[in-house]
Residue frames as a rotation matrix with the C-alpha (Angstrom) as fourth column:
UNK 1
-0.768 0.446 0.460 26.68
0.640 0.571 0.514 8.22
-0.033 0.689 -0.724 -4.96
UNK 2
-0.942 0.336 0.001 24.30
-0.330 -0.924 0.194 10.65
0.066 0.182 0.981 -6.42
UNK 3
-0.489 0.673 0.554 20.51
0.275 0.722 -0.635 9.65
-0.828 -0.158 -0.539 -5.72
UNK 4
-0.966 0.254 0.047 18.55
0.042 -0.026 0.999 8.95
0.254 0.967 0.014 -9.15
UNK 5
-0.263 0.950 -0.168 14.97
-0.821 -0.312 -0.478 9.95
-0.507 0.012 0.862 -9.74
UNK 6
-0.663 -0.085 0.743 13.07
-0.085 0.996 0.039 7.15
-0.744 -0.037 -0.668 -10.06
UNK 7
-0.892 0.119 -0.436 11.82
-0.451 -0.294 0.843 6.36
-0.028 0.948 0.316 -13.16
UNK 8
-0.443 0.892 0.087 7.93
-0.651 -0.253 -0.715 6.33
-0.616 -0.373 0.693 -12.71
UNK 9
0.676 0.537 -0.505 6.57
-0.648 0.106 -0.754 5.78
-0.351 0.837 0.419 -16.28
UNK 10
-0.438 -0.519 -0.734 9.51
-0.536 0.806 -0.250 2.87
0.722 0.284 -0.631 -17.14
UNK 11
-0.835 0.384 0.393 7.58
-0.346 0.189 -0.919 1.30
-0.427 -0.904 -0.025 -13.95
UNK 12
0.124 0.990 0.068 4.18
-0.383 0.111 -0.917 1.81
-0.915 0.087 0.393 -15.01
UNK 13
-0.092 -0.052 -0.994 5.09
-0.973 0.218 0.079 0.45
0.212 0.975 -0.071 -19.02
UNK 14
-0.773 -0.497 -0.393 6.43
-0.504 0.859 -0.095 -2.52
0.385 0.125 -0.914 -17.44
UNK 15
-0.578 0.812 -0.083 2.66
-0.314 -0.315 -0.896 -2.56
-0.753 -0.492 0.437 -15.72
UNK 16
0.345 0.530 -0.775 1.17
-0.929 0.074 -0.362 -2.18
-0.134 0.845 0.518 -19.01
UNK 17
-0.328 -0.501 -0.801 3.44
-0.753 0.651 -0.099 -4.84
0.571 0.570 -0.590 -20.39
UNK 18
-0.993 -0.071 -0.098 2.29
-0.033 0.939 -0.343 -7.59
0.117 -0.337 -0.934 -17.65
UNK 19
-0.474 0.876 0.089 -1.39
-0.323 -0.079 -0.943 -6.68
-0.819 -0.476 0.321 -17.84
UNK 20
0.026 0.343 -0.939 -1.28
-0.998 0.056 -0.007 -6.83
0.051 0.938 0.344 -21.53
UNK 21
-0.458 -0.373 -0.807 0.35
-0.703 0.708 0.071 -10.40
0.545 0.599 -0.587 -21.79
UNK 22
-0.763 0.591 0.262 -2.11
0.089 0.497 -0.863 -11.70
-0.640 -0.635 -0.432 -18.69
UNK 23
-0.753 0.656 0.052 -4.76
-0.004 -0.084 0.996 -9.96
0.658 0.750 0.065 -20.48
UNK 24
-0.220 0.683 -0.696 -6.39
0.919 -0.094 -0.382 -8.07
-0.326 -0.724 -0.608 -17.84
UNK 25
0.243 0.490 0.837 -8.44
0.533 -0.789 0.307 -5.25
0.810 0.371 -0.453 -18.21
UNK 26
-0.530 -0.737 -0.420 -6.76
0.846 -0.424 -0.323 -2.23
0.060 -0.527 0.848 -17.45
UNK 27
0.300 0.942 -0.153 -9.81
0.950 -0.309 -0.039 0.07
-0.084 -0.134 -0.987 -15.92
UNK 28
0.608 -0.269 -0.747 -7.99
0.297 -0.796 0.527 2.92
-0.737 -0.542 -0.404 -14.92
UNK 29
-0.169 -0.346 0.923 -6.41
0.978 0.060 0.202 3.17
-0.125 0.936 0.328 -18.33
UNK 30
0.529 -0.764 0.369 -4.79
0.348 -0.201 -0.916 5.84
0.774 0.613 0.159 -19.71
UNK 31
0.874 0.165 -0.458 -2.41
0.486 -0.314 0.815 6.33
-0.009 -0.935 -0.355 -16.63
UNK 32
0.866 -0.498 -0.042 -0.63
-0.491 -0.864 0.109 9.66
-0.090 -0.074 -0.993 -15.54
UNK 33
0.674 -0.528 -0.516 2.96
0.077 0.746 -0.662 9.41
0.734 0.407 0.544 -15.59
UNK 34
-0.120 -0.288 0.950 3.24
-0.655 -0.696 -0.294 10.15
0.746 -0.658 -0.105 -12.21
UNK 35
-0.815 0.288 0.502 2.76
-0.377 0.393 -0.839 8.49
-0.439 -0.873 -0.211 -8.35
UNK 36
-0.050 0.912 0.408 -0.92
-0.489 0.334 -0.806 8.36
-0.871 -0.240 0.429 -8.76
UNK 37
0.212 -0.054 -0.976 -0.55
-0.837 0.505 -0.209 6.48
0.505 0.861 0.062 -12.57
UNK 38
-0.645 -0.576 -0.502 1.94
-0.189 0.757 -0.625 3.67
0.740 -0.308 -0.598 -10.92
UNK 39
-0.772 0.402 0.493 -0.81
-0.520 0.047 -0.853 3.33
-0.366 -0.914 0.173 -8.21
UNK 40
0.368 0.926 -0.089 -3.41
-0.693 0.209 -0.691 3.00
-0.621 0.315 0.718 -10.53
UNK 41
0.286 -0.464 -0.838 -1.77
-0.615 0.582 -0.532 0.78
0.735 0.668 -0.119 -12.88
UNK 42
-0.896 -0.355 0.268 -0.60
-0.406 0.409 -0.817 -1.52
0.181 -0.841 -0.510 -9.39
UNK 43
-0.422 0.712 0.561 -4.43
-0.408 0.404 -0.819 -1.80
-0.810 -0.575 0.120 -8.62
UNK 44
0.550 0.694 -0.465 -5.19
-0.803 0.285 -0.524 -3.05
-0.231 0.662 0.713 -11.90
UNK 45
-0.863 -0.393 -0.318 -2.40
-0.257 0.882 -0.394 -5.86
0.436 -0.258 -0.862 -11.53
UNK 46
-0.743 0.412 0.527 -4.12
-0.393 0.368 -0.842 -6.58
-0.541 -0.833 -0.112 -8.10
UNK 47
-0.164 0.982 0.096 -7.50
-0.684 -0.043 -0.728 -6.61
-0.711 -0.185 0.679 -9.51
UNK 48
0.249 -0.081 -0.965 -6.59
-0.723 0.647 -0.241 -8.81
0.644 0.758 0.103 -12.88
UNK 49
-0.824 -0.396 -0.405 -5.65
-0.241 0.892 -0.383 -11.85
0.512 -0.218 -0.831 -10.61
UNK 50
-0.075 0.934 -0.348 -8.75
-0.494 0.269 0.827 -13.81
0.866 0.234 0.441 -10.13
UNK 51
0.925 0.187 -0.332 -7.99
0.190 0.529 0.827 -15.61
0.330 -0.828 0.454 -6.55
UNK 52
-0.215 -0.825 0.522 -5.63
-0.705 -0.239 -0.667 -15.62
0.675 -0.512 -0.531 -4.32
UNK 53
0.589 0.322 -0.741 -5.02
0.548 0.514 0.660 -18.87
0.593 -0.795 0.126 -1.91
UNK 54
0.974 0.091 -0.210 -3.16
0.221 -0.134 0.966 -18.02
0.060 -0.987 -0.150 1.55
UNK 55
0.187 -0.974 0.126 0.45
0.601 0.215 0.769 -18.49
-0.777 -0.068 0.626 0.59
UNK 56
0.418 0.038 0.908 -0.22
0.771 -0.543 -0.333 -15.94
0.480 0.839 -0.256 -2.61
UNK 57
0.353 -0.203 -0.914 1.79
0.135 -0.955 0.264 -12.43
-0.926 -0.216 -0.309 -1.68
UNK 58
0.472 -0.548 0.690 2.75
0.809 -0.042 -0.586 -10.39
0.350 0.835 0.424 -4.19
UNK 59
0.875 -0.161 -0.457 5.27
0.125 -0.836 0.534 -7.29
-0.468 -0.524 -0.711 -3.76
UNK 60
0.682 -0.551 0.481 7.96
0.419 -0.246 -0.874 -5.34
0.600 0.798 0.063 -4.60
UNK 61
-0.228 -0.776 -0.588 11.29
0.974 -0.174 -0.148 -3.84
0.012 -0.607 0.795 -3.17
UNK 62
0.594 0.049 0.803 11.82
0.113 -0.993 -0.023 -0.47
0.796 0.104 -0.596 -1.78
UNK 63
-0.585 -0.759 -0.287 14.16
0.500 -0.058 -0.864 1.57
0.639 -0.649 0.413 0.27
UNK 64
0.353 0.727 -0.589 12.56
0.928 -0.191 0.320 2.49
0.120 -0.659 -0.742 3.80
UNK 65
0.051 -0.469 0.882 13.48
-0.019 -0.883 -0.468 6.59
0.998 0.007 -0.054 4.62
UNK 66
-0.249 -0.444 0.861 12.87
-0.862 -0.304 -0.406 5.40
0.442 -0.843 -0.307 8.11
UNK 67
-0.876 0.074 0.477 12.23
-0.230 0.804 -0.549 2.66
-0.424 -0.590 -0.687 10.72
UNK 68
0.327 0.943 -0.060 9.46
-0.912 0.332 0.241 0.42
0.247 -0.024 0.969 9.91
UNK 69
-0.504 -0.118 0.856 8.31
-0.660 0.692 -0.293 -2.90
-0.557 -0.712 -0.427 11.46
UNK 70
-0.795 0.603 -0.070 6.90
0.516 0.732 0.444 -6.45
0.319 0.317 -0.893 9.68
UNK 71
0.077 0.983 -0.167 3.12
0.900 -0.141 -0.412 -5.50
-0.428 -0.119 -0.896 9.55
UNK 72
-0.629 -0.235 -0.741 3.72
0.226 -0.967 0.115 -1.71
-0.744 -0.095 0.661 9.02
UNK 73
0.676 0.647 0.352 1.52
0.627 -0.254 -0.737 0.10
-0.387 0.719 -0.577 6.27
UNK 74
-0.566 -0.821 0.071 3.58
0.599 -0.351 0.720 2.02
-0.566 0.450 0.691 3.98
UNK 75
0.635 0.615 -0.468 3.12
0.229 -0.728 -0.646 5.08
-0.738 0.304 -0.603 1.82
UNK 76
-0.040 -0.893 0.448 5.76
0.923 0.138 0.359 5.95
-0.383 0.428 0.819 -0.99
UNK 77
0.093 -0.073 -0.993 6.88
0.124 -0.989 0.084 9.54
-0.988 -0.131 -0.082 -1.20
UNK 78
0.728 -0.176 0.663 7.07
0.683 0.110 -0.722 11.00
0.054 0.978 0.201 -4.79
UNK 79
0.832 -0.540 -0.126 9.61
-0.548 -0.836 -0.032 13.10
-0.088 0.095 -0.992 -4.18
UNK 80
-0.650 -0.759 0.037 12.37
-0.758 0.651 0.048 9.89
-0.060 0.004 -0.998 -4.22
UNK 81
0.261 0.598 -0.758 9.88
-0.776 0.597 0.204 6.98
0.575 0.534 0.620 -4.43
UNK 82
-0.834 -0.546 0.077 11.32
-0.239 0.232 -0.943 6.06
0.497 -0.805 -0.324 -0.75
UNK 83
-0.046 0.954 -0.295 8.55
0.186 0.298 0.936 4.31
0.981 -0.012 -0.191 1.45
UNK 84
-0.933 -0.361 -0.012 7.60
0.010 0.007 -1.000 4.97
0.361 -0.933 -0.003 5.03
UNK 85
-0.768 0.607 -0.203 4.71
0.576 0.518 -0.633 4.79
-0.279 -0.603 -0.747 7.70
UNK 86
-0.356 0.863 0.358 1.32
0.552 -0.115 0.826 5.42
0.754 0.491 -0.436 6.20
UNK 87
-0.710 0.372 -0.597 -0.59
0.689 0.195 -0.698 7.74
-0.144 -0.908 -0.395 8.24
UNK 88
-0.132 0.791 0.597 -4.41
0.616 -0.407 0.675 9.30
0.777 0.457 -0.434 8.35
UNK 89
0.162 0.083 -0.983 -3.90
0.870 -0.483 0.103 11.85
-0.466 -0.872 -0.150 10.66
UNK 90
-0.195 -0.194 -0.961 -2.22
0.589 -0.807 0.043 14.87
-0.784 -0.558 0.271 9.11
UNK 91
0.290 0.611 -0.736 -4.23
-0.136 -0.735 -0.664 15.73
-0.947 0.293 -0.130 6.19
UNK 92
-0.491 -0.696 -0.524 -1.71
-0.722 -0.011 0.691 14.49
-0.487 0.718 -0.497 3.26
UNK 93
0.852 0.475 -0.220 -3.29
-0.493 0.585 -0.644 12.25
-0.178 0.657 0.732 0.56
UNK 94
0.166 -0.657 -0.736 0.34
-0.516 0.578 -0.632 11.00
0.841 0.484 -0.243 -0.23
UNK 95
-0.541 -0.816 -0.203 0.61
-0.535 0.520 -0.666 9.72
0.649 -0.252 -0.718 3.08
UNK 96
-0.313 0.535 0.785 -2.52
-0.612 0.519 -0.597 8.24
-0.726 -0.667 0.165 3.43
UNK 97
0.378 0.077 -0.922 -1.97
-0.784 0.557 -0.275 6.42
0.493 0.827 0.271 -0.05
UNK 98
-0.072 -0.664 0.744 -1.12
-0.535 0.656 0.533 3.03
-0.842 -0.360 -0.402 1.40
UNK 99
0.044 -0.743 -0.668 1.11
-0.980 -0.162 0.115 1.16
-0.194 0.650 -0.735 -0.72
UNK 100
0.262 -0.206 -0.943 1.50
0.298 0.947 -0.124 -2.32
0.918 -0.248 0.310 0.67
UNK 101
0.851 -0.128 0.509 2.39
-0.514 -0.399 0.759 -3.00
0.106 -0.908 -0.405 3.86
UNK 102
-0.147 -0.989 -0.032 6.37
-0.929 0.149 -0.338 -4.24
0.339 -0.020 -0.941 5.19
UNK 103
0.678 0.447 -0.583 6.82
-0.391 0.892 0.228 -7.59
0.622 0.073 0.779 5.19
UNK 104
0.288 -0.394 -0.873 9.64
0.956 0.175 0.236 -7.07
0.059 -0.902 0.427 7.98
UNK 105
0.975 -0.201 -0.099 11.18
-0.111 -0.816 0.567 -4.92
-0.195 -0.542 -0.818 10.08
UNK 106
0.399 -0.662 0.634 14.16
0.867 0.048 -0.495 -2.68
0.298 0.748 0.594 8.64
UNK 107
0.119 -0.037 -0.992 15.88
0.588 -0.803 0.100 0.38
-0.800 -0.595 -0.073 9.81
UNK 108
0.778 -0.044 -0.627 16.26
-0.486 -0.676 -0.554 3.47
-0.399 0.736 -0.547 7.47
UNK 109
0.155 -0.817 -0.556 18.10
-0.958 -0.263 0.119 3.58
-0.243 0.514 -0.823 4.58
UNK 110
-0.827 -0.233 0.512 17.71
-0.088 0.953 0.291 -0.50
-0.556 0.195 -0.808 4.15
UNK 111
-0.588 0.596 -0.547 15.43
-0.600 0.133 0.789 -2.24
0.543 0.792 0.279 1.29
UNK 112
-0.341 0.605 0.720 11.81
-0.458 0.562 -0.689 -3.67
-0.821 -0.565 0.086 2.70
UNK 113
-0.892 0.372 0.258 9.54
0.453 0.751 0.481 -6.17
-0.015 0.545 -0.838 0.66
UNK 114
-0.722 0.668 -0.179 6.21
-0.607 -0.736 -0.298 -3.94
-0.331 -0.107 0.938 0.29
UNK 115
-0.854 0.412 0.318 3.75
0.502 0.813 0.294 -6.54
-0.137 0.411 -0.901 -0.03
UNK 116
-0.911 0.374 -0.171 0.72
-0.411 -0.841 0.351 -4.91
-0.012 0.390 0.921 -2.14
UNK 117
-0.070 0.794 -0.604 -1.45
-0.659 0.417 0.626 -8.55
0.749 0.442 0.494 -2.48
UNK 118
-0.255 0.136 -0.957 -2.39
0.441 0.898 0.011 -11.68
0.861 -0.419 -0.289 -0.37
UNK 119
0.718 0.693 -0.066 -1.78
0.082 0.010 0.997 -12.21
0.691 -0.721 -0.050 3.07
UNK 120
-0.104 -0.992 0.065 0.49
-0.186 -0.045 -0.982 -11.38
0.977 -0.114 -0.179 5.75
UNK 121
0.413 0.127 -0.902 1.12
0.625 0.681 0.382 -13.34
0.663 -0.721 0.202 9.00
UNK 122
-0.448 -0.890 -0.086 3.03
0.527 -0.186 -0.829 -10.09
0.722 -0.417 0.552 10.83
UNK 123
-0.455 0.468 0.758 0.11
-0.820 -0.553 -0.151 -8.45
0.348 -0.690 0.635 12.41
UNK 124
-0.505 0.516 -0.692 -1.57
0.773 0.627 -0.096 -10.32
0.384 -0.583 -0.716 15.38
UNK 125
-0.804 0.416 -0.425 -4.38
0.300 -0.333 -0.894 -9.65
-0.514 -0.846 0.143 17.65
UNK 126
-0.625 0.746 -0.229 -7.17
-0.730 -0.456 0.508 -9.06
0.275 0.485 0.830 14.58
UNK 127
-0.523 0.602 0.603 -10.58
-0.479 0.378 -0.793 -9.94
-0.705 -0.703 0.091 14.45
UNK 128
-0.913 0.174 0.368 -11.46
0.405 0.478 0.779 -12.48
-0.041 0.861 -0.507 11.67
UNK 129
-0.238 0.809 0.537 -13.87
0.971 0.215 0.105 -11.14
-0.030 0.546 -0.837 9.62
UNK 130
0.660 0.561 -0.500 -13.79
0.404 -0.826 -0.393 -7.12
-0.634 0.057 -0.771 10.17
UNK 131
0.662 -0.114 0.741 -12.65
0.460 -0.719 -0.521 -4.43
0.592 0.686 -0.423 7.85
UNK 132
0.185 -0.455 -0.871 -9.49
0.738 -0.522 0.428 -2.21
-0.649 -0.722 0.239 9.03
UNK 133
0.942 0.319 0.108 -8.51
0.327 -0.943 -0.069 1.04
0.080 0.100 -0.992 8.61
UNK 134
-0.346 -0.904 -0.251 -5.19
0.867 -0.206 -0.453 3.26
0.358 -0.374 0.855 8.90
UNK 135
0.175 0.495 -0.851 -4.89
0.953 0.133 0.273 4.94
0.248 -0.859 -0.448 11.55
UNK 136
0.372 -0.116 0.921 -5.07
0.115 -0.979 -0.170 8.49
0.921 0.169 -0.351 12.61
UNK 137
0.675 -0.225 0.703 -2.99
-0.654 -0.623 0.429 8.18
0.342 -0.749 -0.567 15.69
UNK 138
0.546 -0.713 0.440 -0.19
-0.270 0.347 0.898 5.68
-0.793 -0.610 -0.003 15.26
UNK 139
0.192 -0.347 -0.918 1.98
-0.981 -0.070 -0.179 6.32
-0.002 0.935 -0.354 11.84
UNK 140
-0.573 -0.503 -0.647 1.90
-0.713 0.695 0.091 2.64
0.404 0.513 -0.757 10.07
UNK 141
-0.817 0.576 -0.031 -0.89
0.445 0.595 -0.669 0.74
-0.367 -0.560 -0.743 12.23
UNK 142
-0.524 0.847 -0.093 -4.30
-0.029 0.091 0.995 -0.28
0.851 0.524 -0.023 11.23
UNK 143
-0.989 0.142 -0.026 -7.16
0.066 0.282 -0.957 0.06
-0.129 -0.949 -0.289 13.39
UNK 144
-0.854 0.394 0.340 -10.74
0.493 0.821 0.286 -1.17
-0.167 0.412 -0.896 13.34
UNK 145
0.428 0.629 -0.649 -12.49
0.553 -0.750 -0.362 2.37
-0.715 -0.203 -0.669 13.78
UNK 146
-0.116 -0.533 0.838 -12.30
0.914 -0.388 -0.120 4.41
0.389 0.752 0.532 10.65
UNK 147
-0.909 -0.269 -0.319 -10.96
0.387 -0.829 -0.403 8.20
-0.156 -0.490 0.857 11.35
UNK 148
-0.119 0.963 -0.241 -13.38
0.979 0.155 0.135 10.56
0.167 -0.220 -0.961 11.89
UNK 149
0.022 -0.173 -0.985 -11.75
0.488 -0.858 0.162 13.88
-0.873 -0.484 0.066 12.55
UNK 150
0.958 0.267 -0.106 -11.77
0.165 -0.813 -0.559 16.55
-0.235 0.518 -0.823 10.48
UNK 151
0.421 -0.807 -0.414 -8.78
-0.900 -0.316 -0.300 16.83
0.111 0.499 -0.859 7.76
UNK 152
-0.432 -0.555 0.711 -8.13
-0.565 0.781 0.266 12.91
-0.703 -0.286 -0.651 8.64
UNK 153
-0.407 0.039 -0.913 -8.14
-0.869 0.291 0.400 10.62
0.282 0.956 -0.084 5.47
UNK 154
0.404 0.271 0.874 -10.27
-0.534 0.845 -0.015 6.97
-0.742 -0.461 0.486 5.74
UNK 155
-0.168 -0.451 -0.877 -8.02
-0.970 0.236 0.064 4.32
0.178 0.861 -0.477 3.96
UNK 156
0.653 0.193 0.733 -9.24
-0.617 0.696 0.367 0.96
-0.439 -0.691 0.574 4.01
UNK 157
-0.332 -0.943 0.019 -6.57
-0.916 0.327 0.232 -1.93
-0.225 0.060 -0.973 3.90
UNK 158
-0.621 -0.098 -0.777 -7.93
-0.042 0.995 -0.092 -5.15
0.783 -0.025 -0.622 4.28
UNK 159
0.389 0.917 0.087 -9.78
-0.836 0.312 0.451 -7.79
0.387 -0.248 0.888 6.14
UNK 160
-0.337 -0.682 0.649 -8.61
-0.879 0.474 0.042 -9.84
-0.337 -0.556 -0.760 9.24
UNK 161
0.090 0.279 -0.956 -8.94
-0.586 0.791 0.176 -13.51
0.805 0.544 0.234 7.59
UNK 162
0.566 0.111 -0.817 -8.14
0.584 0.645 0.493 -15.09
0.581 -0.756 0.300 11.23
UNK 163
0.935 -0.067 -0.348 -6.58
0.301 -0.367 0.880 -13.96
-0.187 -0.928 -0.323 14.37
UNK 164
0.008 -0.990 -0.143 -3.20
0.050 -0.142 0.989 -13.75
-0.999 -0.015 0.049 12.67
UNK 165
-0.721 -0.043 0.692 -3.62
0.673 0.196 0.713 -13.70
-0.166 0.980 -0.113 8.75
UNK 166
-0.096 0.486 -0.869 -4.55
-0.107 -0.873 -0.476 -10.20
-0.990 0.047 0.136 7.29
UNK 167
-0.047 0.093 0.995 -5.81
0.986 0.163 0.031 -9.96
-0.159 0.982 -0.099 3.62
UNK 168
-0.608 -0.652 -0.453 -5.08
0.393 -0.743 0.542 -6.91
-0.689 0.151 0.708 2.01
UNK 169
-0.138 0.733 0.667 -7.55
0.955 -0.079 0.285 -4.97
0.261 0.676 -0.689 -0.10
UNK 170
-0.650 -0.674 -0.350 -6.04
0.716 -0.698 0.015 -1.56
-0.255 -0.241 0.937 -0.53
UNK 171
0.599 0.665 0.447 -8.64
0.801 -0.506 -0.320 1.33
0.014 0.549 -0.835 -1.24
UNK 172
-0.259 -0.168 0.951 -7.76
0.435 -0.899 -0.040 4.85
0.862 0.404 0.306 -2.37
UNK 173
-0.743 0.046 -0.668 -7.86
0.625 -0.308 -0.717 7.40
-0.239 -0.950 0.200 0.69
UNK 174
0.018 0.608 0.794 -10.76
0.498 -0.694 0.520 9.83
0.867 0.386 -0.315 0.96
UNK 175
-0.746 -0.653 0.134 -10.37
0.408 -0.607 -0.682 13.18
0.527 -0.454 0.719 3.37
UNK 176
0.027 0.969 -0.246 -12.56
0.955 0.048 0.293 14.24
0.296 -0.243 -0.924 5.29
UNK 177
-0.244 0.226 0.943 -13.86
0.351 -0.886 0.303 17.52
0.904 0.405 0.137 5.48
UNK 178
-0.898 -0.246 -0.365 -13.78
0.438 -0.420 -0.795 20.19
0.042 -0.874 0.485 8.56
């Protein structure tokens, strides 16, 4: 089976199409037909839904290019549109774009649930009420110190809603400078 090139901009229409018929306002209008379009055109979904209770997730499939665990941040290569572990360590904007994070644990080559909205019950041990981060020293884990090193990207994720129940609230990476 030959692998197809995924078809970005039939994505992002279908984007347009559910923002139009919600009738959200689509900020980030006119978007590329590329990764960073389908991102931007994702966070204006996100942002057009007015609440969210606890049991709200939204997401989409994807195939995983390698291991990931339930909780995982995720990044989605544009070279195949294959997801894997977010990480702000080695300097890459595409792979400190987080996506959503896995709503379980999958080995390569298997389809995960990227959840992009709400709330997910797989990470434990947070502290209700702070801001996380992805980390620059464990590909796919969030952690409550943003990076700091030179060439390491801060991406915030979200916001621990209780000791077990992360909310999501994806931002755009930004790089820091050497």
């Amino acid at each position: 089976m030959a692998n197809a090139e995924p078809n970005i901009e039939g994505a992002i229409q279908v984007l347009i199409d559910i923002l139009t018929a919600n009738g959200f306002t689509k900020s980030r209008a006119p978007y590329e037909t590329n990764f960073r379009g389908l991102v931007d055109a994702l966070l204006d979904l996100k942002e057009g839904f007015p609440t969210f209770s606890p049991a709200d997730r939204i997401g989409f499939d994807a195939t995983a290019f390698e291991n990931v665990s339930g909780g995982d941040a995720l990044f989605m290569r544009t070279s195949d549109g294959q997801v894997g572990k977010a990480s702000a360590a080695d300097g890459s904007l595409e792979n400190a774009t987080v996506i959503g994070f896995a709503d379980s644990s999958v080995s390569a080559n298997n389809t995960v649930k990227v959840i992009v909205a709400g709330t997910i019950s797989t990470i434990t041990g947070l502290d209700a009420g702070d801001l996380y981060f992805l980390s620059p020293s464990t590909a796919g884990a969030i952690t409550l110190t943003p990076p700091s090193g030179a060439g390491q990207a801060v991406t915030r994720v979200g916001e621990a809603a209780t000791a077990t129940k992360f909310a999501t609230h994806i931002e755009p990476p930004v790089k820091l400078k050497g």
